[in-house]
N, C-alpha and C positions, 0 to 999 in steps of 0.2 A: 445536369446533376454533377456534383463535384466529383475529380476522378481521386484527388489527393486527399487525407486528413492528416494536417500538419499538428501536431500536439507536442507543447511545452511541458517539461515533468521536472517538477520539483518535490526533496523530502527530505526530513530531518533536517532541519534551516535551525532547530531548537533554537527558536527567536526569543524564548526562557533566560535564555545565559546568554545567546550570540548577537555580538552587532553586525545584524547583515542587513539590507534594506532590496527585494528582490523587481525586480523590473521586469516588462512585457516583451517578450520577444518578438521582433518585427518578422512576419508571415506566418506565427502559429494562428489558429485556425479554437486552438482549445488549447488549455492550462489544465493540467492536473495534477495535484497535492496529496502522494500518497501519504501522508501522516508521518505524526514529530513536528510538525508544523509550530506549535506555541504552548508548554504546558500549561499556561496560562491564559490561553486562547484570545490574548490581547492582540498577538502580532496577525490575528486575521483580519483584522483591520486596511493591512495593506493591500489583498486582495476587494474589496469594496467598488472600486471604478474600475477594475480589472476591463482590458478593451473586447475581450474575448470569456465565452462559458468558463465557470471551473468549479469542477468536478475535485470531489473530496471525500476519502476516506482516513478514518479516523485512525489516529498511530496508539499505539501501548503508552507514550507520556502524554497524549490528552485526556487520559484518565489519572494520572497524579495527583494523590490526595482528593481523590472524587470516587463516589461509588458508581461502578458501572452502568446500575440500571437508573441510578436520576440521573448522569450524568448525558446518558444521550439526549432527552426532549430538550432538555438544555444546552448542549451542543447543536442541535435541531436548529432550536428556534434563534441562535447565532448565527448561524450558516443563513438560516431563511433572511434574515435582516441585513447581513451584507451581501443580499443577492449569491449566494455560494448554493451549489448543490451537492449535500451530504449524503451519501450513501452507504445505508448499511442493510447488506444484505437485500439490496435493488440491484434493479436494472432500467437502464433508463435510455432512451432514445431520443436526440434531440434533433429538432424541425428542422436545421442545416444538414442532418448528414442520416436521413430515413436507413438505409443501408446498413448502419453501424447501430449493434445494440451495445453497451456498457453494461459490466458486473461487476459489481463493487463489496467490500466488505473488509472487516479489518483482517481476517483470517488470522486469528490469533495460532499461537504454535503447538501441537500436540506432544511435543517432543517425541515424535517417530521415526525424524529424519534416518537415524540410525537404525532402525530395528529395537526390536520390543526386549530385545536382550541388554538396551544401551538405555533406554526409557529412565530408569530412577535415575544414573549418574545426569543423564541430561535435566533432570529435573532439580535435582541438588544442584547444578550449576548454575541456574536459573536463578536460585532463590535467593539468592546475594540481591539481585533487581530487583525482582517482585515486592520483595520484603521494603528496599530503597523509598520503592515506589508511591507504597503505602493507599495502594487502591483497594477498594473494600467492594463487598456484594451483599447488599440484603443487611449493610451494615458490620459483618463480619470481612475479617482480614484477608484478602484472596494468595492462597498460596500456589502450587506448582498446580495441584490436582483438581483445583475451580479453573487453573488456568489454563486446563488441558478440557476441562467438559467443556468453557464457553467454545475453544478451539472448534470442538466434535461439533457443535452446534454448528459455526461458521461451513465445517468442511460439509455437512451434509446438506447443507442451503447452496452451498456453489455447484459439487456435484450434482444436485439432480437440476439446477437452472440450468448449466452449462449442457448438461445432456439432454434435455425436451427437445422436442420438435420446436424449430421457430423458422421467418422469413427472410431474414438476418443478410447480409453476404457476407461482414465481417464480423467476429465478435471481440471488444477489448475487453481485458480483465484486466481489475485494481485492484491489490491490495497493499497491506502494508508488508505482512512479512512474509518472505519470500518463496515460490513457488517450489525449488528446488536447489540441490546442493550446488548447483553451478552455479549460482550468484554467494555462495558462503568466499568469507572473509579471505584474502590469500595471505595476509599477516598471521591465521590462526588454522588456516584447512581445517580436515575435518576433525574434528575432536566431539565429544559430548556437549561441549556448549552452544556447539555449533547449530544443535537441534532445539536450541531454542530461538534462533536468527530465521532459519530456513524451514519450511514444511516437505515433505515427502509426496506433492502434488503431479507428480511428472504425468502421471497416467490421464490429468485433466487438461494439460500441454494442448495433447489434439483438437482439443474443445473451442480453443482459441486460436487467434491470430497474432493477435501482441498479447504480453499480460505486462503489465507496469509494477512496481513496488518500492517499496525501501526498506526501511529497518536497518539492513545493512549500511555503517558505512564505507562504503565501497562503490563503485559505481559498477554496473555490468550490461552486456549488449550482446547476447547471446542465442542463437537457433536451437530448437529440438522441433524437430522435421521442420512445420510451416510455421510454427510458433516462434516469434520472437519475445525475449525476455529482457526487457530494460529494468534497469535502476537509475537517478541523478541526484544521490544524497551529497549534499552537503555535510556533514559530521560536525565538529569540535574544530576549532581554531586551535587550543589548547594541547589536543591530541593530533595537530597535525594531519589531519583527513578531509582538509579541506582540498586540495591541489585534483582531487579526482572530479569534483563538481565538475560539470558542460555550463556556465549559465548559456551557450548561446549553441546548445545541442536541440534540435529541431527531430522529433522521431514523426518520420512521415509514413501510413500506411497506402498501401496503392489500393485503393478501392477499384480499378476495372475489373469488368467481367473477369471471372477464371478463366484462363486459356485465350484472354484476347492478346 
């Protein structure tokens, strides 16, 4: 049984606007695409012969100009035809590494980060994008306050998966946006925008082992207890946020027994 899983993380490539063309890293093991991936979901194409699984959760701009609830079986059944595996609100286990369960989902933002006394301004800040975005629910326009119930939705699907009894050794978490305030921007700390980048998930930390993401771009690689927290967004060419990309950043977890 394998003692390593090596996994490649890529996010926010926004292959929409960016000329990037991403390549397989020699000894991952797994590819993962926390979302921002392509608003247009043409650039998923690239992944197609991918030499390795890859695992996908969906970003805030693969709903652009798309309503959220057609949009998924239609992101679905894109994923399924170029061999990808989309996750929302799964978990999933694959036949190379029994040990490792995956949890996946977009984990949209509550704007909690701050405390419920900071909640509207983070939410007015927000709606500069949202509004940009022009993604809709049910046909209607999704504002801060749809954007915070899908949120509530995602948070109580992670929370109680991450907390069941399972047989697991390791668990990875995927999402897109970010688990906690130490992966938030260091061009902007913490402010009320900043609650809409980052979730107030710390308390779920224990739950895992790695948790992966983006949204941010920034890139981060940080511990809370035995939880590791990555990012590898790529950003904007234009904005200058490309220089923190790893393409040849390899996140290895140690799968042996605990205490060997």
């Amino acid at each position: 049984m394998a003692k390593t899983l090596a996994i490649q993380l890529m996010s926010d490539l926004h292959l929409e606007v960016e000329d990037f063309h991403p390549e397989p890293l020699p000894g991952a093991d797994l590819l993962v695409l926390a979302g921002d991936i392509d608003a247009r979901w043409a650039g998923f194409e690239y992944f197609r012969r991918w030499p390795v699984p890859v695992l996908v959760v969906a970003g805030n701009h693969e709903f652009d100009h798309r309503d959220h609830e057609l949009a998924w079986p239609m992101l679905r059944a894109r994923c399924d035809q170029l061999g990808l595996q989309l996750l929302d609100k799964q978990t999933l286990v694959l036949p190379a590494f029994p040990q490792v369960r995956f949890v996946g989902c977009t984990r949209w933002c509550d704007f909690d980060l701050l405390g419920e006394g900071l909640r509207d301004k983070a939410m007015r800040a927000a709606s500069f994008y949202i509004k940009a975005a022009r993604m809709t629910l049910g046909g209607a326009p999704v504002d801060a306050l749809m954007l915070r119930e899908l949120a509530r939705v995602d948070r109580a699907w992670l929370q109680a998966e991450l907390q069941r009894p399972h047989p697991y050794a390791r668990t990875v978490v995927i999402t897109h946006f970010a688990p906690s305030a130490g992966s938030a921007d260091p061009r902007y700390g913490l402010q009320p925008g900043t609650a809409g980048f980052c979730n107030r998930d710390d308390d779920l930390l224990p739950h895992a082992d790695l948790w992966l993401h983006g949204h941010l771009h920034c890139p981060s690689d940080y511990l809370r207890g035995h939880c590791r927290v990555v990012a590898n967004p790529r950003g904007y060419v234009h904005k200058q946020e490309t220089g923190g990309y790893a393409p040849d950043k390899l996140i290895r977890l140690d799968l042996s027994p605990r205490g060997a």
